[in-house]
N, C-alpha and C positions, 0 to 999 in steps of 0.2 A: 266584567267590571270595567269601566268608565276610568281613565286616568285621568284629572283634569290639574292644568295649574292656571294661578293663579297669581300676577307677579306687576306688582304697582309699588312704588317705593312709601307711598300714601297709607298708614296702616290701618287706617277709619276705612280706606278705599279697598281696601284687599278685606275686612269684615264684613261690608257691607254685600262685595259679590260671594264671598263665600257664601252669606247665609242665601244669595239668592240663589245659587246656581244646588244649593242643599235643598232648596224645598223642591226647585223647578224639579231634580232628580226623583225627587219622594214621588211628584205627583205623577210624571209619565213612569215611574218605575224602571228604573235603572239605577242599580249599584253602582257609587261613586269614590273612587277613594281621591281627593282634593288635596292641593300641595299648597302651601301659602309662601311666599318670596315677596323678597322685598326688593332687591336690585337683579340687572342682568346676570351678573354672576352669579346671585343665589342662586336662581334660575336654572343657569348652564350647571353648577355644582350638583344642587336635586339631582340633575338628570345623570350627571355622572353616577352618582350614590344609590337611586332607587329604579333607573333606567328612563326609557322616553316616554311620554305626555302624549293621549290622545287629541286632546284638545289644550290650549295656550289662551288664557284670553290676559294679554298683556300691553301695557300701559306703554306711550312713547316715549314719553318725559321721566326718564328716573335719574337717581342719582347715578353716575358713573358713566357707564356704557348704556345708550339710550337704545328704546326698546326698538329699532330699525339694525344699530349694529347686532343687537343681541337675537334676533331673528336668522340674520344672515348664517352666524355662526348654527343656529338651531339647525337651518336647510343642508349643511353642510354633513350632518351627522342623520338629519331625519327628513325626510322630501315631504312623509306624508302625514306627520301632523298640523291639526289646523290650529292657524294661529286667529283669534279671533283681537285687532286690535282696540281696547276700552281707554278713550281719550280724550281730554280735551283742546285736541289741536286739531281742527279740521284740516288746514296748510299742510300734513303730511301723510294727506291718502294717498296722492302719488306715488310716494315712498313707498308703500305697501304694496303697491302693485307687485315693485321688484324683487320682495320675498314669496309672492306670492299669498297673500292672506286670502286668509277665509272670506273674514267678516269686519266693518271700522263702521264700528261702533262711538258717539260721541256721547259725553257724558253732560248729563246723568242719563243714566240705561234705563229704561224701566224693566221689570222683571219678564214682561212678553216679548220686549226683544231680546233679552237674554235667551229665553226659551223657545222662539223661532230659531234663533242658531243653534242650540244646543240638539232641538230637534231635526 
């Protein structure tokens, strides 16, 4: 099974990949169990409470702790999950680099780039 989270402060934006990142699973056939967060901290908490996230596809802009510092702290605790960042700030792929991300993705995703990374 698939860990995946999910973490945008935007709550249209965190339903709208859930459902995508639910069908993409259905159709390549992998079991997913998906976490829905809404700031860095819920994030970092999940992880505390149900453990670490295969995959991260998280937002840059959230309320609080923005999704670069909330990354940092991720790599701290987990090297080898991928973060995939879903953004609308192109100005901060650089950033990404330093945590080393997966994947920066700018929004709106469409569901086959979701599914290129996933797969």
């Amino acid at each position: 099974m698939l860990r995946i989270g999910i973490c945008d402060d935007i709550r249209e934006e965190v339903e709208k990949q859930e459902k995508q990142v639910r069908q993409i699973t259905y159709q390549i056939g992998i079991r997913a169990d998906i976490r829905k967060c809404y700031s860095g901290m819920d994030l970092l908490m999940e992880i505390e409470l149900s453990g670490q996230f295969d995959i991260i596809l998280l937002d840059i802009e959230l309320g609080g702790m923005n999704g670069i510092e909330t990354a940092k702290i991720l790599r701290e605790k987990d090297k080898n999950v991928k973060i995939i960042y879903v953004t609308s700030y192109a100005e901060y792929v650089h950033y990404a680099f330093a945590v080393h991300a997966f994947a920066y993705l700018l929004k709106p995703v469409s569901q086959e780039q979701v599914k290129a990374q996933l797969q």
